[in-house]
N, C-alpha and C positions, 0 to 999 in steps of 0.2 A: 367381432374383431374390427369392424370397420366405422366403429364407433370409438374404441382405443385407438387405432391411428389418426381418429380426427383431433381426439384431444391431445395425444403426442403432438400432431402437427399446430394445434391452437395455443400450447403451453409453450415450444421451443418459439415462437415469433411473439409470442407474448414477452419471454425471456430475452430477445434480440430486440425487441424496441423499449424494454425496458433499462438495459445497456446502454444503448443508444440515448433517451432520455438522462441519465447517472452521466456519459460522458457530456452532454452538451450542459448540465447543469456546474460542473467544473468541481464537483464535489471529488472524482477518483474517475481517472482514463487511463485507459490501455495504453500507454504509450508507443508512436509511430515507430517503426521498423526503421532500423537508418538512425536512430539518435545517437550521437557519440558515446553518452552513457548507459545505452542498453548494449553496447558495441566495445567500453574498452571498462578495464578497471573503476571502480565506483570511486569519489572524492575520500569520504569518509564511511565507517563502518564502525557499528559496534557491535561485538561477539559477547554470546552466552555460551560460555564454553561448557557448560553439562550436556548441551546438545549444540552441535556443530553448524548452529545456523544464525545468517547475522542478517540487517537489515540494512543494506546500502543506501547512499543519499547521493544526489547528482551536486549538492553545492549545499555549502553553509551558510549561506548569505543570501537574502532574495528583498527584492522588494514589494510596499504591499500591492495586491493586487497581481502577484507573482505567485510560480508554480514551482516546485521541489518535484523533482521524479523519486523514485523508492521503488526497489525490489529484494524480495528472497533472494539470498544468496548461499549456498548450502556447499561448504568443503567438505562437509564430512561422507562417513561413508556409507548412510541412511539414507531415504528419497525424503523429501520433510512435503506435510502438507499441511496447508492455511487457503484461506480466505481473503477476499475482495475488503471485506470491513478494515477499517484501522481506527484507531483513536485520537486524536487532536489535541492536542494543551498548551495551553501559554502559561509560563512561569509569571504570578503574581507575586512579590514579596517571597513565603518560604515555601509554597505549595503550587502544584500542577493544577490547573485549572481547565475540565474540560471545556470546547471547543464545537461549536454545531459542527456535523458533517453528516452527509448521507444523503438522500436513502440508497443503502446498498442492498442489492440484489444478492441473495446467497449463492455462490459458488466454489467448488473444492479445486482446489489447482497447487501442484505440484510441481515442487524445486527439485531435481533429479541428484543425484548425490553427484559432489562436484559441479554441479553448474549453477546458473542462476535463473530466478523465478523470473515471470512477465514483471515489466517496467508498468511502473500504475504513478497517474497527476497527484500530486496533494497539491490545488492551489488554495491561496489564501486572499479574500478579499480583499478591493481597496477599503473599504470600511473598517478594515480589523485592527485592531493596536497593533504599533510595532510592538517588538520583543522579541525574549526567546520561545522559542517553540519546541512541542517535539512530536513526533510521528512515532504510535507503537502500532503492531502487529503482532497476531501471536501465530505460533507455527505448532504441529506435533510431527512425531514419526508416521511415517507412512500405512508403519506395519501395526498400528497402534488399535485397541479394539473401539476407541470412542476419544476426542479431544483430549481426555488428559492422559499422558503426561505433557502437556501444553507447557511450551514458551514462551514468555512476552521480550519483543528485540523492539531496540528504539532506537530513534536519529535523531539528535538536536539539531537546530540550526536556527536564526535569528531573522527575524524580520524586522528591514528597513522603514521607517519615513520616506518619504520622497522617492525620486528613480532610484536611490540606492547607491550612488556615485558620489 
């Protein structure tokens, strides 16, 4: 038994500086408590109405080298649950283009019926073309025996040249 609580206690701080690591690389952060957008109505959302959960956006417009917030937002009347990962892509001519991002650490974290999920960074390099963008994620029911019947919810938004002004 005292060889199980070493490796519980060596995988959970293993897990907490690997976090730690994921946020300071700007790839997806937990977003600070106190932000207006973890605090009031999102800017824009887009809904998948077969399952009542959307993926909110703090702004449509950033500049590069600028960050977007995103979280689960779940009206309906299911607990929805997803993951840390999301997907990246810049609109090329007719096609979505993915996007480096990562490494994410696997974790299950749940949007409660009626509320909304944790606030997570999407930044985007100053290196990156401007364009559009978009951020997907995908979500299932809570009560689900395995990821599908999985959702994918997305947020476009644009990224600037220069400060963006």
């Amino acid at each position: 038994m005292h060889l199980i609580q070493r490796f519980l206690i060596a995988t959970v701080a293993l897990l907490l500086v690997g976090l730690y690591l994921v946020g300071d690389s700007g790839a997806l952060q937990p977003e600070r408590s106190g932000s207006a957008f973890c605090a009031s109505r999102s800017v824009g959302t887009e809904t998948n109405a077969k399952f009542k959960v959307r993926l909110a956006i703090s702004r449509k417009a950033i500049s590069l080298g600028g960050t977007v917030r995103v979280r689960i937002e779940n009206p309906g009347a299911v607990d929805a649950v997803y993951g840390y990962p999301y997907r990246l892509q810049r609109r090329e001519q007719n096609a979505w283009i993915n996007q480096p991002v990562g490494p994410f650490f696997s974790a299950r974290l749940t949007a409660r019926s009626g509320s909304a999920g944790r606030c997570q960074a999407v930044h985007i390099a100053k290196s990156a073309a401007p364009g559009i963008y978009r951020v997907s994620k995908s979500a299932w029911p809570a009560d689900a025996k395995d990821e599908r019947p999985k959702v994918v919810v997305r947020a476009t938004f644009r990224v600037l040249a220069g400060d963006g002004s």
